[in-house]
Residue frames as a rotation matrix with the C-alpha (Angstrom) as fourth column:
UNK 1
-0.056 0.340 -0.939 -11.51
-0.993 0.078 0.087 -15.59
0.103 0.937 0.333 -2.33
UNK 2
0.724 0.405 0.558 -12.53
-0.658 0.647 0.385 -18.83
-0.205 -0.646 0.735 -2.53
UNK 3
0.853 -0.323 -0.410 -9.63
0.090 0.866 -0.492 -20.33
0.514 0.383 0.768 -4.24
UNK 4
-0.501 -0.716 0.487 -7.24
-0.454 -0.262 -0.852 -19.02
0.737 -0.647 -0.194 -1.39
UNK 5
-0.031 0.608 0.793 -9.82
-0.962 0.197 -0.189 -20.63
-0.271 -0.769 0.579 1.23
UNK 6
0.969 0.061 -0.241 -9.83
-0.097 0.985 -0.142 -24.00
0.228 0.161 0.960 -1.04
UNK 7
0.195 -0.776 -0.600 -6.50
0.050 0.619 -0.784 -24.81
0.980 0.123 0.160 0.05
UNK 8
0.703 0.047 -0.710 -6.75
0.476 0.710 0.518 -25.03
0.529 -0.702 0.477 3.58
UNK 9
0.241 -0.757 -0.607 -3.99
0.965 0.123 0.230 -22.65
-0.099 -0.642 0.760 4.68
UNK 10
-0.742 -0.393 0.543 -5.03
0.281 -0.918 -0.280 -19.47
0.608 -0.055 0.792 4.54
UNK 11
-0.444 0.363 -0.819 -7.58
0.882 0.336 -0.330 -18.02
0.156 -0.869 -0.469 7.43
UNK 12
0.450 0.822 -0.349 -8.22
0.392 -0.532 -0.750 -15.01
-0.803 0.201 -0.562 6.31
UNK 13
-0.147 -0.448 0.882 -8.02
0.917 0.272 0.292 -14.41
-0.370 0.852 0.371 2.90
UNK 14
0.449 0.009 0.893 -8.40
0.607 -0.736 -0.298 -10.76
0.655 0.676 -0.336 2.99
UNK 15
0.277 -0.572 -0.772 -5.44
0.961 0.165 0.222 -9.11
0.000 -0.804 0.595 4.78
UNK 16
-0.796 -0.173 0.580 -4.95
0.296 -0.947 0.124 -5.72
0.528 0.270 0.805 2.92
UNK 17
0.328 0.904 0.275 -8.25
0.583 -0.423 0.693 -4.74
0.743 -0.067 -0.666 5.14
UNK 18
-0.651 -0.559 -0.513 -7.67
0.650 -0.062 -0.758 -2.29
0.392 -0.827 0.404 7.27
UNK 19
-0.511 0.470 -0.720 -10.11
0.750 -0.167 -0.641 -0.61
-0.421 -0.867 -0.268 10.07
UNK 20
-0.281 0.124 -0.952 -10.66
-0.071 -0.992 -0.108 2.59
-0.957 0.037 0.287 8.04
UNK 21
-0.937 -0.150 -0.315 -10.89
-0.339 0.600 0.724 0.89
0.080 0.786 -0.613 4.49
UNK 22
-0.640 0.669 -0.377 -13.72
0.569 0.743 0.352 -0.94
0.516 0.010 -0.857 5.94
UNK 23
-0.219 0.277 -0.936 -15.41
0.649 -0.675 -0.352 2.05
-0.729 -0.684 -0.032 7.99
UNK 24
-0.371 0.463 -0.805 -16.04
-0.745 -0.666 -0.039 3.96
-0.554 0.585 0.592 4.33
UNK 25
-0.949 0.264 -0.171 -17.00
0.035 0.631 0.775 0.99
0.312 0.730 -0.608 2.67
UNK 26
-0.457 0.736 -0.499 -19.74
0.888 0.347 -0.301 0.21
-0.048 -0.581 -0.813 5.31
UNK 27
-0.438 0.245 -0.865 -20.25
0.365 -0.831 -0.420 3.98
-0.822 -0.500 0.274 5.17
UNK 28
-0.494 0.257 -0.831 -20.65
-0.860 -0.289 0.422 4.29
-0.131 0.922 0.364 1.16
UNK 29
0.239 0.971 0.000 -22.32
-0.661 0.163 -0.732 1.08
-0.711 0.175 0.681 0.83
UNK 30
0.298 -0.390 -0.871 -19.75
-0.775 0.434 -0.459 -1.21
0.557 0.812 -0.173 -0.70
UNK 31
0.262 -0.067 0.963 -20.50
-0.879 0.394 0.267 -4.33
-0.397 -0.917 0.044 0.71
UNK 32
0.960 -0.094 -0.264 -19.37
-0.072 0.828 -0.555 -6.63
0.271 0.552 0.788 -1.96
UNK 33
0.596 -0.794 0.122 -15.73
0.279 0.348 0.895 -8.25
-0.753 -0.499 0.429 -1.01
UNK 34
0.345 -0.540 0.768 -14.49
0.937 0.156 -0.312 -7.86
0.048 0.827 0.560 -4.58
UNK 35
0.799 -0.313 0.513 -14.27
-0.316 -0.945 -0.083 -3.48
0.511 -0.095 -0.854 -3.61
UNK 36
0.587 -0.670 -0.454 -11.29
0.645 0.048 0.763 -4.81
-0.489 -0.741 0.460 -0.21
UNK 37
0.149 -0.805 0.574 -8.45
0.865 0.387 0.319 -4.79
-0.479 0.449 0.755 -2.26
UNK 38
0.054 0.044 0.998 -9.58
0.702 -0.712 -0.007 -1.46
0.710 0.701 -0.070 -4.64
UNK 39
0.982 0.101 0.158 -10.49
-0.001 -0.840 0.543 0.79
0.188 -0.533 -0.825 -1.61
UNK 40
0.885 -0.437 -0.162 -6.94
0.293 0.251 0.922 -0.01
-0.363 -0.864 0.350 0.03
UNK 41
0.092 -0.392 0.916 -5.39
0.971 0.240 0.005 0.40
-0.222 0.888 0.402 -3.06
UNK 42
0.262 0.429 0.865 -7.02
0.551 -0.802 0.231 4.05
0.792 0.416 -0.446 -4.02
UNK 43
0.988 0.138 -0.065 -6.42
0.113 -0.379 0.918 5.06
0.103 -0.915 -0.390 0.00
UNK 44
0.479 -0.877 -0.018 -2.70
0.687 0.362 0.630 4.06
-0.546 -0.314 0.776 -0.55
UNK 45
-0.200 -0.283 0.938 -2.27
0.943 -0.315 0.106 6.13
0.265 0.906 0.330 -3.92
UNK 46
0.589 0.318 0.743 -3.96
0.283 -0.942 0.179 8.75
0.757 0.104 -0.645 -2.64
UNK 47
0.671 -0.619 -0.407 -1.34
0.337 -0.234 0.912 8.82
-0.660 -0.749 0.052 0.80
UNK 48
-0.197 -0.934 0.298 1.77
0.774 0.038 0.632 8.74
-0.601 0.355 0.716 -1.55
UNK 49
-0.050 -0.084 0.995 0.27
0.820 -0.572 -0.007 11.49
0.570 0.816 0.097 -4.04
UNK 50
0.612 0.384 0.691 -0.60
0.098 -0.905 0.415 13.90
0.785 -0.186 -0.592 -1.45
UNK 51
0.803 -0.568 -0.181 2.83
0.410 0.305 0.860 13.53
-0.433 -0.764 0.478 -0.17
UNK 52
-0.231 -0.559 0.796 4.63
0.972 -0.090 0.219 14.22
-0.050 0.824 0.564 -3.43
UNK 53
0.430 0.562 0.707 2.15
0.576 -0.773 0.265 17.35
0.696 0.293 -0.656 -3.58
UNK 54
0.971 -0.027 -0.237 3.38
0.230 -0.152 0.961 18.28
-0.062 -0.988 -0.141 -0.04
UNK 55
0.406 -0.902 -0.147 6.58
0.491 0.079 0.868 17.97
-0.771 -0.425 0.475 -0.52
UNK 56
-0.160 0.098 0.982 6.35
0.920 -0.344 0.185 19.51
0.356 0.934 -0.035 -4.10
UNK 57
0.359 0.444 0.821 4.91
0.377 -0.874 0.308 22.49
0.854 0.199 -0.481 -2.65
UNK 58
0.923 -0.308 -0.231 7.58
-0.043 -0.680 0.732 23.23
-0.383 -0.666 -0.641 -0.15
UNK 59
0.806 -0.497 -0.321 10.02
-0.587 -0.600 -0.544 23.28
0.078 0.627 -0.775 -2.62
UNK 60
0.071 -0.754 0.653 12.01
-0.550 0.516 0.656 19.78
-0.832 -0.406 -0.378 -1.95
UNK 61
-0.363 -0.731 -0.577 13.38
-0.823 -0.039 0.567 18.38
-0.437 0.681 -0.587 -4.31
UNK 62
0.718 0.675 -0.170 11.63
-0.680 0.732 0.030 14.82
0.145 0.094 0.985 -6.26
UNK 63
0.045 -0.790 0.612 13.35
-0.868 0.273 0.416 12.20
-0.495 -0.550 -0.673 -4.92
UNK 64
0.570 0.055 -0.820 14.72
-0.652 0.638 -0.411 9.31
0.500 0.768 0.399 -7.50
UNK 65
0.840 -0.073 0.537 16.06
-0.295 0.770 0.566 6.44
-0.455 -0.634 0.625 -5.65
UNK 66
-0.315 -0.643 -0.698 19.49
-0.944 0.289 0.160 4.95
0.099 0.709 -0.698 -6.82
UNK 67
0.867 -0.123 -0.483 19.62
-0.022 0.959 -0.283 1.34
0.498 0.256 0.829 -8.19
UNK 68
-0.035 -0.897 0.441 22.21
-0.989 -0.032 -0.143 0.21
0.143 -0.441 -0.886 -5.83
UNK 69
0.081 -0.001 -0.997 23.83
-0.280 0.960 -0.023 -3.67
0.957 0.281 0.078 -5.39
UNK 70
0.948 -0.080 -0.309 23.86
0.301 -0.095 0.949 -5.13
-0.106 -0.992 -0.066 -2.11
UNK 71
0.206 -0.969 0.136 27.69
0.911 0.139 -0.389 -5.13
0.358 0.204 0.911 -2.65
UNK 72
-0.384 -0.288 0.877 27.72
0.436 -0.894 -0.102 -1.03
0.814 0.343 0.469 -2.66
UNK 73
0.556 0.792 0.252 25.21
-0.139 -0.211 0.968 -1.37
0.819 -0.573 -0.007 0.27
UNK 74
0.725 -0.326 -0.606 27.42
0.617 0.698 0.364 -3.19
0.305 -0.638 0.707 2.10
UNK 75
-0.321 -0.941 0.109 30.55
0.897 -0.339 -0.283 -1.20
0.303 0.007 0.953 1.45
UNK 76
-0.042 0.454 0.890 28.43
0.111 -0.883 0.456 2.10
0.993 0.118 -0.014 1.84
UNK 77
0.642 0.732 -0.228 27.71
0.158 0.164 0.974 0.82
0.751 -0.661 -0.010 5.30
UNK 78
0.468 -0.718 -0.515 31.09
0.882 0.348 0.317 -0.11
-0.048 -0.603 0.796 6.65
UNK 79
0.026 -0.483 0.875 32.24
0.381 -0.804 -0.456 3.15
0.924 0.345 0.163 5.90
């Protein structure tokens, strides 16, 4: 974008591209810069959902992360 380019210290100002991202764009015809960011996005959502589905449909369990302090990390570790 250009207001990441008007300061002089970024070089490329679109980094979420990646090889495949940019291989269906070119392939569907979305050659405007403002799509980067959405394909990569939509490609990412769709990894993580058809994981959940996957893992949903062999019967594992949904995994909920604890909220944990480093403190508990720490101690959790030294164990």
């Amino acid at each position: 974008p250009p207001v990441l380019e008007a300061t002089g210290k970024v070089k490329n100002p679109w980094p979420n591209v990646d090889a495949l991202s940019g291989t269906c764009m070119q392939r569907y015809g979305l050659v405007q810069e403002d799509y980067y960011t959405v394909v990569f996005a939509v490609s990412r959502s769709l990894g993580c959902v058809s994981n959940l589905v996957w893992s949903r449909l062999m019967g594992l369990p949904i995994e909920r992360p604890k909220s944990m302090t480093l403190d508990s990390l720490d101690a959790f570790t030294k164990k």
